[in-house]
PDB file of N, CA, C, O and CB in Angstrom:
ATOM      1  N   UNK A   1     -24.204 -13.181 -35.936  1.00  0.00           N
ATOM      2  CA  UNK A   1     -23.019 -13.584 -35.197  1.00  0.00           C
ATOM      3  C   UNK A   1     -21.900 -13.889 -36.183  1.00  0.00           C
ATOM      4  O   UNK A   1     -21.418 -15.018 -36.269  1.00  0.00           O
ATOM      5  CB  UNK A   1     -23.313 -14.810 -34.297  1.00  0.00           C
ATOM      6  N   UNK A   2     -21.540 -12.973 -36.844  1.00  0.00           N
ATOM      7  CA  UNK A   2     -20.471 -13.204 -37.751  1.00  0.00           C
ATOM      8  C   UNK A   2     -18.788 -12.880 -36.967  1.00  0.00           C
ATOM      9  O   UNK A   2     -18.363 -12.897 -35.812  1.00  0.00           O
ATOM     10  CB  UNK A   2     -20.839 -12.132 -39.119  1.00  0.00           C
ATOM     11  N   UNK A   3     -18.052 -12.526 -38.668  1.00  0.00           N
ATOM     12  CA  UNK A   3     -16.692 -12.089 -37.850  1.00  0.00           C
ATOM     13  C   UNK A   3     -16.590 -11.143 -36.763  1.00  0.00           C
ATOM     14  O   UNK A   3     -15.902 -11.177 -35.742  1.00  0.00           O
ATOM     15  CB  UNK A   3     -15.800 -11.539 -38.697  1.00  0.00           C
ATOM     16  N   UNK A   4     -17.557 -10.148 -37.266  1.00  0.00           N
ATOM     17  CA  UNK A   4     -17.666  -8.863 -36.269  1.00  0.00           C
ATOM     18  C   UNK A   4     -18.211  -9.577 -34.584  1.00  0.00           C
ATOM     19  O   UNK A   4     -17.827  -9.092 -33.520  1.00  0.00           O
ATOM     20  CB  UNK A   4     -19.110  -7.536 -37.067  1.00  0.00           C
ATOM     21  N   UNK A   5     -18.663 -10.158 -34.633  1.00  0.00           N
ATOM     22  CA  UNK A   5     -19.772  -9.886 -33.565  1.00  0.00           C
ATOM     23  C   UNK A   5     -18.675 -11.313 -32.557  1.00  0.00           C
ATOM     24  O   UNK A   5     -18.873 -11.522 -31.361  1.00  0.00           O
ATOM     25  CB  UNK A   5     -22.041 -10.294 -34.251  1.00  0.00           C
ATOM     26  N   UNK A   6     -17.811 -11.941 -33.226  1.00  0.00           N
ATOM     27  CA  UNK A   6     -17.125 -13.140 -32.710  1.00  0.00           C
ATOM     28  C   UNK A   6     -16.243 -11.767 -32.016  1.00  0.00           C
ATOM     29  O   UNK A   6     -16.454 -11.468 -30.840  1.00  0.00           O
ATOM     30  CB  UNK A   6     -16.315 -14.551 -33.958  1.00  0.00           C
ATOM     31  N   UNK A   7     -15.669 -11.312 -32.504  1.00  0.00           N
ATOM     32  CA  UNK A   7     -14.359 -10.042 -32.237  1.00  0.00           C
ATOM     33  C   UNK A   7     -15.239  -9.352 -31.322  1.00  0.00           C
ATOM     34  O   UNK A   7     -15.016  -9.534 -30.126  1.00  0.00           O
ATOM     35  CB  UNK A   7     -13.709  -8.859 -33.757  1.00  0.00           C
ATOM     36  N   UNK A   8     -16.341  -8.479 -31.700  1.00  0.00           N
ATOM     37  CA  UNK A   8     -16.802  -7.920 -30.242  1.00  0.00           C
ATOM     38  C   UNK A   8     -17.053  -8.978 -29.217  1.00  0.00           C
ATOM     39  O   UNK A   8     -16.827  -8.612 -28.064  1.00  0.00           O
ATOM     40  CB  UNK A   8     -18.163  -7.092 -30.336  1.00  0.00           C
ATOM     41  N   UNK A   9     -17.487 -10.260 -29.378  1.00  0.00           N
ATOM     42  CA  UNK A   9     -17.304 -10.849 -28.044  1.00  0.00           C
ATOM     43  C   UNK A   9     -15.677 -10.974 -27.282  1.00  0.00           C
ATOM     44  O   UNK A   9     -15.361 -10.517 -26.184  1.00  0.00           O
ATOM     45  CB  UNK A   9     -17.915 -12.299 -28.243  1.00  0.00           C
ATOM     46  N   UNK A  10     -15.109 -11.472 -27.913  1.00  0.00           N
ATOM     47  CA  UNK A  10     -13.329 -11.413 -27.486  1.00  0.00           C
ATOM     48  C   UNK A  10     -13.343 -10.560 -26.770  1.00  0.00           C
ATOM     49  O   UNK A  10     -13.302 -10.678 -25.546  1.00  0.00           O
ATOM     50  CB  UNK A  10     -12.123 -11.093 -28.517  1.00  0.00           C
ATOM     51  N   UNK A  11     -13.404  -9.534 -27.384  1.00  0.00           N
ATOM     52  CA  UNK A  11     -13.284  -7.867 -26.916  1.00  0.00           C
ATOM     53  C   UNK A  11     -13.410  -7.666 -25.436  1.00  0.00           C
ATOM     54  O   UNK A  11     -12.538  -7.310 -24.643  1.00  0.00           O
ATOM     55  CB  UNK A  11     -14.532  -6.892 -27.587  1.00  0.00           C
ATOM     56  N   UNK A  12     -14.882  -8.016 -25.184  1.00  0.00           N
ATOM     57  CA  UNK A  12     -15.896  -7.872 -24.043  1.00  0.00           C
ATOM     58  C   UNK A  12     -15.809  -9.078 -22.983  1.00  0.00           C
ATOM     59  O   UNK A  12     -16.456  -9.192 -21.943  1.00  0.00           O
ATOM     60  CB  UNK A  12     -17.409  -7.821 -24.673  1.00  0.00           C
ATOM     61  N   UNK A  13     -14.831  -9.959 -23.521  1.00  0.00           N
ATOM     62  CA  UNK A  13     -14.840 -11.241 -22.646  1.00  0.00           C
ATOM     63  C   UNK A  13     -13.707 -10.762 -22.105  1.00  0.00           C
ATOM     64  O   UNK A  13     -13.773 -10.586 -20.889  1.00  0.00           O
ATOM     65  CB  UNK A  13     -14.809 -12.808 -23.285  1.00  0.00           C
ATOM     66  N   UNK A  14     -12.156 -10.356 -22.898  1.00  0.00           N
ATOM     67  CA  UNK A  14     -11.122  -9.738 -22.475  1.00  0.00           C
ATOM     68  C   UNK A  14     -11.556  -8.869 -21.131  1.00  0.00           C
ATOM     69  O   UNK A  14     -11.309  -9.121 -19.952  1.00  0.00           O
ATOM     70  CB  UNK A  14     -10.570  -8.941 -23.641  1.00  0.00           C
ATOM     71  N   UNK A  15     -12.257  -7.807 -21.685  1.00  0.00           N
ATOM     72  CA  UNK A  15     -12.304  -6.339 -20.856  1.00  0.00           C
ATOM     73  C   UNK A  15     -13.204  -7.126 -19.609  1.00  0.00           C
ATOM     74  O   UNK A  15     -12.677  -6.539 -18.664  1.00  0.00           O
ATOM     75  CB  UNK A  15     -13.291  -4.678 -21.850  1.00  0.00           C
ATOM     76  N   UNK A  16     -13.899  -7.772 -19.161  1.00  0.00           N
ATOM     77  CA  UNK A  16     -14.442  -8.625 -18.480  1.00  0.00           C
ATOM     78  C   UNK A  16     -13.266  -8.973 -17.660  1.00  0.00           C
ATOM     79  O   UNK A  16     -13.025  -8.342 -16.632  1.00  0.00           O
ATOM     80  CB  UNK A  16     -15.117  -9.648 -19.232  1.00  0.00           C
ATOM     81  N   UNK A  17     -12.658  -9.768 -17.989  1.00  0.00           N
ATOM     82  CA  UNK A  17     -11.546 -10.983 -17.411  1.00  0.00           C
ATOM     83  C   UNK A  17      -9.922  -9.810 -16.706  1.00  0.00           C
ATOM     84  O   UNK A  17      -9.016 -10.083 -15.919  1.00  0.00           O
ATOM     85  CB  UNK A  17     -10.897 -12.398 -19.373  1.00  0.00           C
ATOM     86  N   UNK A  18     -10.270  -8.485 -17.525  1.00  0.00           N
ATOM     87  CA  UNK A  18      -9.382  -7.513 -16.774  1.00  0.00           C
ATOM     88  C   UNK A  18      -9.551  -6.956 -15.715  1.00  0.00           C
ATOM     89  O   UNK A  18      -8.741  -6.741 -14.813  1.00  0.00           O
ATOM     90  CB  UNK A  18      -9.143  -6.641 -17.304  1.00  0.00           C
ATOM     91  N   UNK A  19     -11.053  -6.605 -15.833  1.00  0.00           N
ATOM     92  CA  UNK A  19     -11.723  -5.908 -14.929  1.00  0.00           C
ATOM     93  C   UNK A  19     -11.913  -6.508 -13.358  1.00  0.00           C
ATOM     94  O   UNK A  19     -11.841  -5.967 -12.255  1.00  0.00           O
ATOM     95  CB  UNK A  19     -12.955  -5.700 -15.577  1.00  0.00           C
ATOM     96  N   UNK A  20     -12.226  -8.062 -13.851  1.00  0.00           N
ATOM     97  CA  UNK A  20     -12.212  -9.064 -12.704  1.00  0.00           C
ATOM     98  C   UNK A  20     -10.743  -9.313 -11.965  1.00  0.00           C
ATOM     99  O   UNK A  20     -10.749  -9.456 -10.742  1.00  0.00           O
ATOM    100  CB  UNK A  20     -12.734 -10.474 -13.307  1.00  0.00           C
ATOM    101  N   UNK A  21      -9.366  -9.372 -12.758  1.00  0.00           N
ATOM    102  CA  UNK A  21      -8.357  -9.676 -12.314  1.00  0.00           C
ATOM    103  C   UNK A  21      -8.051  -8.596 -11.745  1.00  0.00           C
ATOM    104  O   UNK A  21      -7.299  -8.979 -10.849  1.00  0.00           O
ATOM    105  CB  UNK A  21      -7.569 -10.177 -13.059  1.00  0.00           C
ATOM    106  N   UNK A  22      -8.190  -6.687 -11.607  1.00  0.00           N
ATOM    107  CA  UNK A  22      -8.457  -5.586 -11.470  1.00  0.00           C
ATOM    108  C   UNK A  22      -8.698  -5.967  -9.489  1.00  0.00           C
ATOM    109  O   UNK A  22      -7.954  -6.042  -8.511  1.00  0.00           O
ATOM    110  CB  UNK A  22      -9.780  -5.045 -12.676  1.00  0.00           C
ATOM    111  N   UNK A  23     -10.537  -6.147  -9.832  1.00  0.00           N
ATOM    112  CA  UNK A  23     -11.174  -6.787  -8.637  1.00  0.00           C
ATOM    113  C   UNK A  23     -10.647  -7.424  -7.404  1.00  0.00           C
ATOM    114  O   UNK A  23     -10.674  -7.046  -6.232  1.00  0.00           O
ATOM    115  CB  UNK A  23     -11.805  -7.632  -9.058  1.00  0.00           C
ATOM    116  N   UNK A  24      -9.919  -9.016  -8.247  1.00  0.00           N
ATOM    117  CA  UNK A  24      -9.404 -10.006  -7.380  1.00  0.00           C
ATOM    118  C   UNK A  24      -8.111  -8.887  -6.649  1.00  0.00           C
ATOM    119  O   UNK A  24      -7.866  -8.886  -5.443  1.00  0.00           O
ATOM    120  CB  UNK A  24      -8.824 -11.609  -8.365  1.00  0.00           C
ATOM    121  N   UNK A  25      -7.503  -8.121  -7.517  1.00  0.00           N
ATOM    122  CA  UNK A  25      -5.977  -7.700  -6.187  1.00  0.00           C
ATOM    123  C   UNK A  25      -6.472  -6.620  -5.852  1.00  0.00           C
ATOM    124  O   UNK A  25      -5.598  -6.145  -5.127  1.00  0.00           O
ATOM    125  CB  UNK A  25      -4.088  -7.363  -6.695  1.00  0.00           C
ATOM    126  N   UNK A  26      -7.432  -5.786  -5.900  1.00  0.00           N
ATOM    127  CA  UNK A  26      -8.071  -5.191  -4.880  1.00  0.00           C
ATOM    128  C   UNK A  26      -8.243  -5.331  -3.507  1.00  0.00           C
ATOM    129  O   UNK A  26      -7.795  -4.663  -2.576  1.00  0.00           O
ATOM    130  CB  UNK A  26      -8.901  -5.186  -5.155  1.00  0.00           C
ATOM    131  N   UNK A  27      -9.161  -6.574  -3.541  1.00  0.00           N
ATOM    132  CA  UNK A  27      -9.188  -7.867  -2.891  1.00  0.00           C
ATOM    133  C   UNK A  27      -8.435  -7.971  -1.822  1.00  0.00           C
ATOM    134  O   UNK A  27      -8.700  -7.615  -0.674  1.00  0.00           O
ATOM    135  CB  UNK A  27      -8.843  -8.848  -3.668  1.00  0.00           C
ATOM    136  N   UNK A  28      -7.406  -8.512  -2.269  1.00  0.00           N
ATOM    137  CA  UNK A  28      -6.392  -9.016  -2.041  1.00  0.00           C
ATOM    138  C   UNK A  28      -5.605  -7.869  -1.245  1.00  0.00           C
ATOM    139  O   UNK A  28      -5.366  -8.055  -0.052  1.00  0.00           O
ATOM    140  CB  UNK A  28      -5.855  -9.557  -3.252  1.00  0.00           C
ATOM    141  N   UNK A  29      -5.365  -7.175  -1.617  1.00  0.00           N
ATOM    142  CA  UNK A  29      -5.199  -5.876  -1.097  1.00  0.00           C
ATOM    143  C   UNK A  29      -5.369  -5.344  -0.058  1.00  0.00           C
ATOM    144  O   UNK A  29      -4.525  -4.774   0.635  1.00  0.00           O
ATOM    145  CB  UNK A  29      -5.638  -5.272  -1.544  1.00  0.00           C
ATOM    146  N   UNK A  30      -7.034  -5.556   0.236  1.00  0.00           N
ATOM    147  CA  UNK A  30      -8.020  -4.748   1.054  1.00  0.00           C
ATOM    148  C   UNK A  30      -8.128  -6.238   2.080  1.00  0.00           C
ATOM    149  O   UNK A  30      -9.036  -6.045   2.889  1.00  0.00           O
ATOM    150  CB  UNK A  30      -9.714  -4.022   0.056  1.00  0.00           C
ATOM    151  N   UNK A  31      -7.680  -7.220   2.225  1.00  0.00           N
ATOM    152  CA  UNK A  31      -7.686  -8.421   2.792  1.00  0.00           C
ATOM    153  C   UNK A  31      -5.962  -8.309   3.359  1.00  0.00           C
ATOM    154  O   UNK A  31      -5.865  -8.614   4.548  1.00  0.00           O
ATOM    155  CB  UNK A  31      -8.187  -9.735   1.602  1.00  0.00           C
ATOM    156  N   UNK A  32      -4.929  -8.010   2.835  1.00  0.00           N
ATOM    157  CA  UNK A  32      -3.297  -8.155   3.450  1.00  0.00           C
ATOM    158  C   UNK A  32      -3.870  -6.782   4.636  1.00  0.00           C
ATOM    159  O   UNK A  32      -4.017  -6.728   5.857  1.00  0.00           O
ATOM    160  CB  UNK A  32      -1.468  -7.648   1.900  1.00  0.00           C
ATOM    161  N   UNK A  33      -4.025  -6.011   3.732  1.00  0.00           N
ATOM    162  CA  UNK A  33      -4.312  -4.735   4.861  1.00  0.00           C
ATOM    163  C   UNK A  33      -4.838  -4.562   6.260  1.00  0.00           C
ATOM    164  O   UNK A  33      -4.304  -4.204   7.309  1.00  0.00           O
ATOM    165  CB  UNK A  33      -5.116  -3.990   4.383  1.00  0.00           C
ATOM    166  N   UNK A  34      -6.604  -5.098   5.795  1.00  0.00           N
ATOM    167  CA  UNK A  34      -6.856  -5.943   6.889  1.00  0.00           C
ATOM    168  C   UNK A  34      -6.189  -6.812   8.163  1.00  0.00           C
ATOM    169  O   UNK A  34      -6.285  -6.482   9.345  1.00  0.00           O
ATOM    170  CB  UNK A  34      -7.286  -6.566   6.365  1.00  0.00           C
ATOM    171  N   UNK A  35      -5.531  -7.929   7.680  1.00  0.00           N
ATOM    172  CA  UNK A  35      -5.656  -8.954   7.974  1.00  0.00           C
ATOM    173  C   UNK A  35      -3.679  -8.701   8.889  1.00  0.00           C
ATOM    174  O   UNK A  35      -3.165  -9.455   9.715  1.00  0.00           O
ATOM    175  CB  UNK A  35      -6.207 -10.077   6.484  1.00  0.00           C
ATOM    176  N   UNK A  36      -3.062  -7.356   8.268  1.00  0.00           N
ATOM    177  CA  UNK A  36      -1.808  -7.286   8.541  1.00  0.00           C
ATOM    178  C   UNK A  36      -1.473  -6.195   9.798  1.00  0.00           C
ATOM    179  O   UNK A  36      -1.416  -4.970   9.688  1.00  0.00           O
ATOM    180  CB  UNK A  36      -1.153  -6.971   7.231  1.00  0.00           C
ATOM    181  N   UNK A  37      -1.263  -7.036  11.075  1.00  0.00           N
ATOM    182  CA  UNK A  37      -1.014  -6.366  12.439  1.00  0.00           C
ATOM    183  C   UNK A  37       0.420  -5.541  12.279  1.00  0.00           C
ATOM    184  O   UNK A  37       1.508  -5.791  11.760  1.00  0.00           O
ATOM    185  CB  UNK A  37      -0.931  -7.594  13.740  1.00  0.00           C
ATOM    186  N   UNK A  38      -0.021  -4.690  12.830  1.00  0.00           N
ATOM    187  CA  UNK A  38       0.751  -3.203  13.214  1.00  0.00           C
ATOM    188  C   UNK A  38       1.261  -2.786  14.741  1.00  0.00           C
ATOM    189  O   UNK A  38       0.821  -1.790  15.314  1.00  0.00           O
ATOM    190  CB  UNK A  38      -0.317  -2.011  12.861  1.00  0.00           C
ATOM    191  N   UNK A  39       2.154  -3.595  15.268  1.00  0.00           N
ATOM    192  CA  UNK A  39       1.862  -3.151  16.549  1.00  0.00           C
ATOM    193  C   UNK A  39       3.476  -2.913  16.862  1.00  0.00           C
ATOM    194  O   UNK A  39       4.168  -3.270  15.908  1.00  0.00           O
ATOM    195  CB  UNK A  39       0.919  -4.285  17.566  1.00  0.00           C
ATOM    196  N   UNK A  40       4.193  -2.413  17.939  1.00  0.00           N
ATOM    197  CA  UNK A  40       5.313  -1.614  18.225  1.00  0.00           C
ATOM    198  C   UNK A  40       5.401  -1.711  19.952  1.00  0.00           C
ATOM    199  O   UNK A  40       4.498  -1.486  20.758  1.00  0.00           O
ATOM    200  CB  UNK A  40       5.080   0.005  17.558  1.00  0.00           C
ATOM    201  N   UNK A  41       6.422  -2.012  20.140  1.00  0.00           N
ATOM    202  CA  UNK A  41       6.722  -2.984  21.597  1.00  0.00           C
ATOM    203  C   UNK A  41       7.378  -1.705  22.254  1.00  0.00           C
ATOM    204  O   UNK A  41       7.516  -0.850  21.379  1.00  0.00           O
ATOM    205  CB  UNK A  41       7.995  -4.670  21.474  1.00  0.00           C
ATOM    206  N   UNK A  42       7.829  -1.272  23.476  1.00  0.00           N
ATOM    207  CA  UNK A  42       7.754  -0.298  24.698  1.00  0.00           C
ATOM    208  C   UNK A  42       9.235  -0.001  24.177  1.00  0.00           C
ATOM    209  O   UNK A  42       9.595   1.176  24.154  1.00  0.00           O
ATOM    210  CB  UNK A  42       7.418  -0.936  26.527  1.00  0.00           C
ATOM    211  N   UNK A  43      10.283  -1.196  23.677  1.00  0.00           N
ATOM    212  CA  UNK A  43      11.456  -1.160  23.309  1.00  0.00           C
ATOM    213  C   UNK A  43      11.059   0.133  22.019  1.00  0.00           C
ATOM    214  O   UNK A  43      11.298   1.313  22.277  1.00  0.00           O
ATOM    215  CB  UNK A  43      12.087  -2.806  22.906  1.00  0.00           C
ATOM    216  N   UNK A  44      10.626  -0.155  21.064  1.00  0.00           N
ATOM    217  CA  UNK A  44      10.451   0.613  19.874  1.00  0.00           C
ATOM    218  C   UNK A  44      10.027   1.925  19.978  1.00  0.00           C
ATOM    219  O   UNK A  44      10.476   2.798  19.235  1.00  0.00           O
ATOM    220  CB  UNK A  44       9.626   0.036  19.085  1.00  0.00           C
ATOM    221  N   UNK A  45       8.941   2.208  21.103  1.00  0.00           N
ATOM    222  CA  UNK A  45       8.846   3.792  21.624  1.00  0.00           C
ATOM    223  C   UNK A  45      10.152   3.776  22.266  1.00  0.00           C
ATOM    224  O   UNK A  45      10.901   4.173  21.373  1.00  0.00           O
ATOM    225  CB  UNK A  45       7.487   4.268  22.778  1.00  0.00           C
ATOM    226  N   UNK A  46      10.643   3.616  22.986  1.00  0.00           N
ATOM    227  CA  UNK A  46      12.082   4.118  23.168  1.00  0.00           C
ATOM    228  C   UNK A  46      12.875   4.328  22.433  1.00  0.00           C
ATOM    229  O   UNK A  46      13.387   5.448  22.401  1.00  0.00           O
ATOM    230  CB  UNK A  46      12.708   3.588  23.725  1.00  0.00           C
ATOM    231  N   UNK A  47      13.152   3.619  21.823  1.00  0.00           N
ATOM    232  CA  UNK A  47      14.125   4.026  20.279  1.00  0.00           C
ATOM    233  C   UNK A  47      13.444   4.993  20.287  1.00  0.00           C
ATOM    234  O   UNK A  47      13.492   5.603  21.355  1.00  0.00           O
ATOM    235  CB  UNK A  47      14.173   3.125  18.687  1.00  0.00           C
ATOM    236  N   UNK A  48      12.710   5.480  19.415  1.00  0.00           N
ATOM    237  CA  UNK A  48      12.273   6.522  18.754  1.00  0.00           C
ATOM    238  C   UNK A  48      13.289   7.678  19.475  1.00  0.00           C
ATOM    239  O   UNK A  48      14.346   8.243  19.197  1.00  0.00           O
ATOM    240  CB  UNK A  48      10.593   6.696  18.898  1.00  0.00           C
ATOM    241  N   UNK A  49      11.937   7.668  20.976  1.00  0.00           N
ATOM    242  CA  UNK A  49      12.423   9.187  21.701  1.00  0.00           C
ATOM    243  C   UNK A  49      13.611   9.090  21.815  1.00  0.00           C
ATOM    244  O   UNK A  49      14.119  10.210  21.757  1.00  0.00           O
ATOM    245  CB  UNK A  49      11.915   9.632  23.132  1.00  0.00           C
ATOM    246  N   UNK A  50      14.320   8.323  21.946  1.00  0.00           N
ATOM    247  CA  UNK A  50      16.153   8.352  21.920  1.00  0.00           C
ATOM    248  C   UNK A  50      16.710   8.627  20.902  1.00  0.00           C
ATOM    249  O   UNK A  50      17.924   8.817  20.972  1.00  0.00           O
ATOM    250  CB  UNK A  50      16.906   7.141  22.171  1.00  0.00           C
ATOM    251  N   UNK A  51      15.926   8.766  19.388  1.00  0.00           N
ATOM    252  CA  UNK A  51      16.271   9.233  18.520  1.00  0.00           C
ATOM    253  C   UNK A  51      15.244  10.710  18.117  1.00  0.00           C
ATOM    254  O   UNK A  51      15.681  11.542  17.322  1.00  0.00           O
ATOM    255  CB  UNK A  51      16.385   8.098  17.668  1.00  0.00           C
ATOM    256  N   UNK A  52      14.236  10.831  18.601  1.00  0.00           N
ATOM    257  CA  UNK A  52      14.294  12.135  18.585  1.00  0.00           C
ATOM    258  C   UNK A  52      14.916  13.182  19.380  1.00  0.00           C
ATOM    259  O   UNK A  52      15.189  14.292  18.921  1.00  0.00           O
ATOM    260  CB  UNK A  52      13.376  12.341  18.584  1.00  0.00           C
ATOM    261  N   UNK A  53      15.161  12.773  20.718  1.00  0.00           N
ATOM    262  CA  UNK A  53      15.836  13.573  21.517  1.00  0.00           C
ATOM    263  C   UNK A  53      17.243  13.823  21.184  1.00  0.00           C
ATOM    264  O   UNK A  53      17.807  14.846  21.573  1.00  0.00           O
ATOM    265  CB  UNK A  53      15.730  13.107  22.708  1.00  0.00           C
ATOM    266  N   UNK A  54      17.844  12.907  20.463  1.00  0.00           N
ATOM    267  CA  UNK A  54      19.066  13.402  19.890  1.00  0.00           C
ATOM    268  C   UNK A  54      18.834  14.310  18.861  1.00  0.00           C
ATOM    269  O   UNK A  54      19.344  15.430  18.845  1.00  0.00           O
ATOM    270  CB  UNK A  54      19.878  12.382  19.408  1.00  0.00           C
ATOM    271  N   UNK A  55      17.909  13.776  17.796  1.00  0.00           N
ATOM    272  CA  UNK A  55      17.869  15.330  16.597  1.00  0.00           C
ATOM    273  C   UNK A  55      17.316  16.354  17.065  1.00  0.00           C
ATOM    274  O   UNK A  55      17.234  17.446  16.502  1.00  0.00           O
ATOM    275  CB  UNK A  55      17.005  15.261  15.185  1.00  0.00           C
ATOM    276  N   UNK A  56      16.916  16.072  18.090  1.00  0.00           N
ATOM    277  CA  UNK A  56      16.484  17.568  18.794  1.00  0.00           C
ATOM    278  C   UNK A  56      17.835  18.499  19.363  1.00  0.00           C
ATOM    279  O   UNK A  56      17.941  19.713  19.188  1.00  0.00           O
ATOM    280  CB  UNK A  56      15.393  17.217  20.299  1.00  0.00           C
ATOM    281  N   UNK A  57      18.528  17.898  19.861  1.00  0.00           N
ATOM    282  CA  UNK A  57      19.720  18.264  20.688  1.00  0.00           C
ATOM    283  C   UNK A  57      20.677  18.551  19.049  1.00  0.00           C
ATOM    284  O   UNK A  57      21.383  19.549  19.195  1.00  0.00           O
ATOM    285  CB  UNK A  57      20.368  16.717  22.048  1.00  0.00           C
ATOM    286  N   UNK A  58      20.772  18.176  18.191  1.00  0.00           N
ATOM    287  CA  UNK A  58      21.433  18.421  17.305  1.00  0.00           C
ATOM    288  C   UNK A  58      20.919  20.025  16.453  1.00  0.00           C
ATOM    289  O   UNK A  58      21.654  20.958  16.132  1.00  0.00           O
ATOM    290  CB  UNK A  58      21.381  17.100  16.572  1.00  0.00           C
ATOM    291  N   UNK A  59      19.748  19.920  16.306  1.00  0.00           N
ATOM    292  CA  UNK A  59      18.911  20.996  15.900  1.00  0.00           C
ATOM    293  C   UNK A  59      19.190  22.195  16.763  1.00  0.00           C
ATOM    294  O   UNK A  59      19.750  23.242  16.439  1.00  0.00           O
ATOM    295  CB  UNK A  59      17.461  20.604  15.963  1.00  0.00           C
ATOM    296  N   UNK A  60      18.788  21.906  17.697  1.00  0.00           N
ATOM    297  CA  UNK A  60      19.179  23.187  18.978  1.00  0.00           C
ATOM    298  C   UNK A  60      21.101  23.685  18.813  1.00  0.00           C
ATOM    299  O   UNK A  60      21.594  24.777  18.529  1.00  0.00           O
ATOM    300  CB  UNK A  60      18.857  22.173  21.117  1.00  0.00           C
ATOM    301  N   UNK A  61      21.670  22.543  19.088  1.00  0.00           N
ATOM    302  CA  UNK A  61      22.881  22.862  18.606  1.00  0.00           C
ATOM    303  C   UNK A  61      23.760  23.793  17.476  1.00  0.00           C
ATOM    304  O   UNK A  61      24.721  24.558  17.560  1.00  0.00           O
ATOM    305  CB  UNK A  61      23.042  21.989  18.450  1.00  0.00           C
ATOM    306  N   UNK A  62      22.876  23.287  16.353  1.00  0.00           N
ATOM    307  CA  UNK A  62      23.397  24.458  14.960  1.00  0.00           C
ATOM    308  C   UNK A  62      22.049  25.478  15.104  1.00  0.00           C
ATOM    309  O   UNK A  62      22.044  26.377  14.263  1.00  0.00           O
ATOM    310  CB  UNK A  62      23.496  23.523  12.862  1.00  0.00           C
ATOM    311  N   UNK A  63      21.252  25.470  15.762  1.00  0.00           N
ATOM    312  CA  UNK A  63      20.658  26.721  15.752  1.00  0.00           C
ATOM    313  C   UNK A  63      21.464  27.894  16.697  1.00  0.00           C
ATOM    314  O   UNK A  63      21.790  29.028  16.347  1.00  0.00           O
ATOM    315  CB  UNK A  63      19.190  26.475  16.230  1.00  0.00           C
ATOM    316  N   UNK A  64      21.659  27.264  17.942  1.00  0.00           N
ATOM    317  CA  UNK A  64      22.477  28.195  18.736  1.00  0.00           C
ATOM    318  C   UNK A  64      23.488  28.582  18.547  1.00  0.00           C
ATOM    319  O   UNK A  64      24.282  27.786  19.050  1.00  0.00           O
ATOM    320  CB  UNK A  64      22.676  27.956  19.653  1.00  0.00           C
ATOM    321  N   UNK A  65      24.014  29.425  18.069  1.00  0.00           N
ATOM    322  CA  UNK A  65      25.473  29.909  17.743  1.00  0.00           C
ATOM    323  C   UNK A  65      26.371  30.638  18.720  1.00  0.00           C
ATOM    324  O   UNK A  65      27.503  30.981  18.380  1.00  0.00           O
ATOM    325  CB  UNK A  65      25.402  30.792  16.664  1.00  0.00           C
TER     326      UNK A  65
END
């Protein structure tokens, strides 16, 4: 357990402590994702089609000449 073997521990304690902090926002990650609702109210489908039906009508427009 000399200089060398103090430095390969560092080394391996580092790459350890990366790997884990790596892990934890994985985690973390795979838990917001989870845990984060997605949902879109009758108002918000309307928007939409009121905005696709206009780029539709616009599309048709410069297509038809």
């Amino acid at each position: 357990s000399g200089p060398k073997g103090v430095i390969n521990d560092w080394r391996r304690f580092k790459q350890l402590e990366t790997e884990q902090r790596q892990e934890q926002r994985r985690e973390m990650e795979r838990l917001i994702k989870k845990l984060s609702m997605t949902c879109r109210s009758h108002l918000d489908d309307e928007a939409d089609k009121q905005k696709q039906k206009e780029l539709q009508e616009k599309i048709n427009g410069k297509v038809a000449w």
